[in-house]
C-alpha positions as CSV (number, residue, x, y, z in Angstrom):
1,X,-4.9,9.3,-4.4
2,X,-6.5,7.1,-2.3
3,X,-7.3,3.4,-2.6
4,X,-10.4,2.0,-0.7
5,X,-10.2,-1.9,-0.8
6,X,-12.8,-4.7,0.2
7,X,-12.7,-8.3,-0.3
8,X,-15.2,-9.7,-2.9
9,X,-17.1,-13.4,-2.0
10,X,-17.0,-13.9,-5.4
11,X,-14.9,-13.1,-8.8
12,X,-14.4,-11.5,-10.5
13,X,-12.3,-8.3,-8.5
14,X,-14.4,-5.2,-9.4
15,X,-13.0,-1.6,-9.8
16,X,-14.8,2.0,-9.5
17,X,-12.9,5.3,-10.0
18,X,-13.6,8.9,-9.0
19,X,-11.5,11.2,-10.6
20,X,-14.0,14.2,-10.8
21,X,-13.1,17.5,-13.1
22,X,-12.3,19.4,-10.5
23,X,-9.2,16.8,-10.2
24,X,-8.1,16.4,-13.7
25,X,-9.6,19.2,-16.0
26,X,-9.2,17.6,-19.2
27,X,-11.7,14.2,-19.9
28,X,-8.5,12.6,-22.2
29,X,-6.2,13.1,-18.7
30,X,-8.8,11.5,-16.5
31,X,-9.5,8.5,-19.1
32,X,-5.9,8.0,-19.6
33,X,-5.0,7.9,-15.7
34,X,-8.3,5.6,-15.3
35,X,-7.1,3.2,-18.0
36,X,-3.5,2.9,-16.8
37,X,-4.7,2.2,-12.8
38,X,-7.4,-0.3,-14.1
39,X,-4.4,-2.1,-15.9
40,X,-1.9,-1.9,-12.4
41,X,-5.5,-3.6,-11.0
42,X,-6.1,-6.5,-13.4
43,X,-2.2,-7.4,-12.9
44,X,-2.8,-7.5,-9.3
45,X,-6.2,-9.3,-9.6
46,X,-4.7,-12.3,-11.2
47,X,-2.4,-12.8,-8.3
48,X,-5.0,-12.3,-5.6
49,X,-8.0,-13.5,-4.1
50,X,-11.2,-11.4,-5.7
51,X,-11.4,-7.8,-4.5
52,X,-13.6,-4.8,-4.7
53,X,-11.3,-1.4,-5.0
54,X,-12.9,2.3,-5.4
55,X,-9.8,4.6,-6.8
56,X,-10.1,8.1,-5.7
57,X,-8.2,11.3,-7.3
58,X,-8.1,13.9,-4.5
59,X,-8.0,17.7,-6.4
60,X,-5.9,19.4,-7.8
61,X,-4.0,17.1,-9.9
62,X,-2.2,19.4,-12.7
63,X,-1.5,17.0,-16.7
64,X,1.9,17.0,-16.0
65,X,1.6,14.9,-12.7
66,X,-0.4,12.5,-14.8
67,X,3.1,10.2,-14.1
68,X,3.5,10.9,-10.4
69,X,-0.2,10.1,-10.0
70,X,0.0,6.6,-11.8
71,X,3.3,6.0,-10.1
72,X,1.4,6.8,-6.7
73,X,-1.1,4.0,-7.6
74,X,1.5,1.7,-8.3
75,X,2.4,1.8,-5.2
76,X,-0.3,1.4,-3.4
77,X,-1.7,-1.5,-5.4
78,X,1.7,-3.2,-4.6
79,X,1.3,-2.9,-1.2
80,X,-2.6,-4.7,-1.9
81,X,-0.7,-7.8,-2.7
């Protein structure tokens, strides 16, 4: 997974994901892993200045390492703030 982060002039923080089939077969897994990071990101907006973040999901990513994936994001959004 990979994080690319910018800060915004202006709020609110703004969030795009790419999480392409080729990373997540099923459409339920890669709406599922897009709502959980886009929670972990409106957490971290409200303690931060305004920021622009495009979430990337690098291939292969199998359904069970849904957990390990969204774990992975918590981490890096933690080191955002």
């Amino acid at each position: 997974m990979q994080l690319i982060v910018a800060a915004s002039d202006a709020p609110p923080s703004r969030a795009g994901f790419v999480i392409s089939r080729k990373a997540l077969k099923h459409a339920v897994d890669r709406n599922r892993l897009r709502r959980q990071v886009r929670a972990m990101l409106v957490a971290a907006a409200q303690t931060r200045p305004p920021f622009d973040v495009v979430v990337r999901v690098k291939p292969p990513l199998a359904r069970k390492d849904l957990a390990a994936a969204a774990a992975e994001a918590r981490l890096l959004i933690a080191r955002l703030c």
